[in-house]
C-alpha positions in Angstrom: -8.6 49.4 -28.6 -10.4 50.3 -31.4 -8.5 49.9 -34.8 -9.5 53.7 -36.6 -9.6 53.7 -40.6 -7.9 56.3 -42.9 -9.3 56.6 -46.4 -7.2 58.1 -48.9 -6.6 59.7 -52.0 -10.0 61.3 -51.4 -10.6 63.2 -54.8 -13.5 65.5 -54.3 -16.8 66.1 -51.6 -18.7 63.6 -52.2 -16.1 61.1 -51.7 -14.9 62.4 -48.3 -18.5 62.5 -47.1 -18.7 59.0 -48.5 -15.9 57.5 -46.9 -17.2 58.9 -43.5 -20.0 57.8 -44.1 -19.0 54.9 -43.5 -17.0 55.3 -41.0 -13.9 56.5 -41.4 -11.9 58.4 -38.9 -9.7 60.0 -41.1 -9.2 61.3 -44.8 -6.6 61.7 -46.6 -6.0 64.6 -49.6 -2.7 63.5 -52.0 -1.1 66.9 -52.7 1.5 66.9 -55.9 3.8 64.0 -55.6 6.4 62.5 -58.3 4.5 59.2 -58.4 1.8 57.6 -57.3 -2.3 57.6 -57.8 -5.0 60.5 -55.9 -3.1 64.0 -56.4 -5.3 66.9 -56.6 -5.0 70.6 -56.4 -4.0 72.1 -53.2 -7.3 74.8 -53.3 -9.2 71.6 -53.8 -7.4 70.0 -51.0 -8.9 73.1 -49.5 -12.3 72.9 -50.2 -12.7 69.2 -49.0 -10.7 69.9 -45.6 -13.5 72.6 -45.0 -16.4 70.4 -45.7 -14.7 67.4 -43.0 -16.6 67.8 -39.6 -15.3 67.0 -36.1 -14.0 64.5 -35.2 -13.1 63.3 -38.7 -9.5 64.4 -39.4 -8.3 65.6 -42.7 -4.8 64.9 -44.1 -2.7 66.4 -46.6 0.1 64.1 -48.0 2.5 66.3 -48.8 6.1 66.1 -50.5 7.7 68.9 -49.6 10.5 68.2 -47.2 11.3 71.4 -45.3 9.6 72.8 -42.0 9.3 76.5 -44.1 7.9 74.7 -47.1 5.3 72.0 -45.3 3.8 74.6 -43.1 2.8 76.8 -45.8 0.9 73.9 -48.0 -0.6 73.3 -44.4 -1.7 76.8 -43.7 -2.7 77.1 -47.9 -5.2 74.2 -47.7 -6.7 74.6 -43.7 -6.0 70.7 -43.0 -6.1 69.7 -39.7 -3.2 66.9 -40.0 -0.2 66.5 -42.0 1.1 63.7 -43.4 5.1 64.0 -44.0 5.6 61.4 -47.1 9.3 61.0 -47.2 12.0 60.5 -44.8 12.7 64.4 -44.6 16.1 65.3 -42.1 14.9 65.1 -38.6 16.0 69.2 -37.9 13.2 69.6 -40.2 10.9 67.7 -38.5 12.0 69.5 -35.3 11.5 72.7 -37.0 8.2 71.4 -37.9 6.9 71.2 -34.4 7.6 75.1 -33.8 5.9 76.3 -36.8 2.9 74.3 -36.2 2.7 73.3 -32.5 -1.1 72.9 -32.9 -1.2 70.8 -36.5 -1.1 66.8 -35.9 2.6 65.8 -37.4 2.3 62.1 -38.9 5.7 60.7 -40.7 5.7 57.9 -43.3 7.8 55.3 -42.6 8.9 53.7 -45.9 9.8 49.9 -45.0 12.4 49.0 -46.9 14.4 46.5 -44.5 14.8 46.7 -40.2 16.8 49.9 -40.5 13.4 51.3 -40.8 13.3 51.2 -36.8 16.1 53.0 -36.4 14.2 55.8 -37.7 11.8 55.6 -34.5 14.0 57.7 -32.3 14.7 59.9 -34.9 11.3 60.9 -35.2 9.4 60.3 -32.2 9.9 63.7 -30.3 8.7 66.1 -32.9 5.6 64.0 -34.5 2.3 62.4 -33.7 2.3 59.3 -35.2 4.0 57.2 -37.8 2.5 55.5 -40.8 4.3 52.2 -41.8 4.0 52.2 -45.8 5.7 50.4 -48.9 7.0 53.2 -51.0 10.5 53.1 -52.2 11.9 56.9 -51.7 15.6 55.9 -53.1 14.4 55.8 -56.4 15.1 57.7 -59.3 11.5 58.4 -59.4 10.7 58.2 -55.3 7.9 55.9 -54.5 6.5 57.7 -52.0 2.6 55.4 -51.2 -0.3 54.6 -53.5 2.1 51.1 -54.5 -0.7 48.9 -53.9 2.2 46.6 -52.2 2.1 44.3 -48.6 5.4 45.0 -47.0 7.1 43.2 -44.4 4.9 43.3 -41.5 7.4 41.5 -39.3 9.0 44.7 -39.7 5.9 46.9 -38.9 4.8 44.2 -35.7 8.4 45.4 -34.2 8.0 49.1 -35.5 4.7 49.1 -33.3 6.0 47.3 -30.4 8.8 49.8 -30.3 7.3 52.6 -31.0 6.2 55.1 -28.2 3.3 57.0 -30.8 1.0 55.7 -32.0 1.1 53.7 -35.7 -0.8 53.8 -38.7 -0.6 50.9 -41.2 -0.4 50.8 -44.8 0.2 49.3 -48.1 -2.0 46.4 -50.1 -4.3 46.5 -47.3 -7.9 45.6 -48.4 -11.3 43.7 -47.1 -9.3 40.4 -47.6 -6.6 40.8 -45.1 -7.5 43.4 -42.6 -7.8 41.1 -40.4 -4.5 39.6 -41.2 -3.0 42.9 -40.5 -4.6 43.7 -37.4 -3.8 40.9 -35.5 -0.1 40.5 -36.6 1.2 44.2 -36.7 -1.5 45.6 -33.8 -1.6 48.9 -35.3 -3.3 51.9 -34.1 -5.2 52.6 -37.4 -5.2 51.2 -41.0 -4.9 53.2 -43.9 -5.4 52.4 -47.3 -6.7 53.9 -51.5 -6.7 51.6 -54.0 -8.2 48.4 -52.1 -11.2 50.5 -51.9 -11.7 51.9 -55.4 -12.4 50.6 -58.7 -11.6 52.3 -61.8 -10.1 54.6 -59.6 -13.2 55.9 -58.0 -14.3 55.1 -54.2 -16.2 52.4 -54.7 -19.1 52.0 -51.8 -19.1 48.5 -52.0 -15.8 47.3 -51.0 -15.6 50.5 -48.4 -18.3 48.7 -46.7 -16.5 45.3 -46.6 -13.3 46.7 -45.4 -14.8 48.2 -43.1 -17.0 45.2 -41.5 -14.0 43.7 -42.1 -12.3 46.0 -39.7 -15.1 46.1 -36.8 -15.2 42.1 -37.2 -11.6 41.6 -36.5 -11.8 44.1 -33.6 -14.8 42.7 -32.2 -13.2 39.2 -32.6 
């Protein structure tokens, strides 16, 4: 199967139609968080989710942690997915799935230690998919992505195998160990923001290693 890619912290236009320009099968749009690199305002979130053709998906990250709350920044900025970025309570996520029974539902995963896979049956029934990243939500100030860090990916290989959606992978991931990633967690995508950027800005260049990168490990 096909590992798809997810750019993120897409900041304007011409960097989503950059990124699928090369290929990606997703975008992601960082809505306001309390740390991290990529947020932008939600009408811009807007405006870039409109300009995304099919079958490119656009995400919004978003921190807002109740079903009421998440499906009106969804149905603000016209996204087509929605990427839940903290471990919200799972009659929320529940919830989630009425309000929007026609939005994709992705959860983060943060992975912390192995209770992380006790969160898969939590989850499971109301979302799409999981994304394994490193973010540390506990925190005084919650880490919530954009750390730039390699977790565990023992962890993430049995999140996968366990898992009955499909998983995104994420966290330090970058031209030089795709392939790393691919063969030892298996996941259904990888998703990544500042292994592809320099000085903040997408930068063309590496996009177009990791993404060789990518097609050459699958290929292999």
């Amino acid at each position: 199967m096909r590992t798809r890619i997810k750019v993120c912290c897409i900041a304007n236009v011409a960097e989503a139609a950059l990124a699928i320009d090369h290929g990606a099968d997703a975008i992601g749009l960082v809505a306001a968080m309390p740390s991290g690199p990529g947020p932008i305002a939600d009408d811009l979130i807007a405006e870039i989710a409109a300009s995304v053709p099919p079958p490119v998906a656009a995400f919004l990250l978003t921190s807002e942690t109740s079903a009421d709350a998440i499906a009106d920044h969804v149905r603000r900025t016209g996204v087509s997915t929605v990427q839940i970025v903290t471990h919200i309570d799972a009659r929320e996520s529940a919830g989630l799935a009425i309000l929007l029974p026609t939005v994709r539902r992705v959860q983060v995963i943060h992975v912390e230690d192995d209770r992380s896979l006790d969160l898969i049956d939590l989850y499971a029934p109301h979302v799409h998919a999981f994304l394994l990243d490193s973010g540390r939500p506990s925190l005084a100030v919650p880490e919530l992505g954009g750390t730039g860090r390699v977790h565990d990916w023992r962890i993430s290989a049995a999140f996968v195998q366990r898992s009955p959606r499909p998983v995104f992978l994420a966290g330090g991931l970058s031209a030089a160990n795709a392939a790393e990633a691919i063969a030892a967690v298996k996941p259904y995508g990888l998703d990544l923001c500042s292994g592809v950027r320099t000085n903040a800005t997408l930068d063309p260049e590496k996009l177009g290693a990791f993404v060789r990168a990518v097609r050459h490990a699958h290929h292999a």
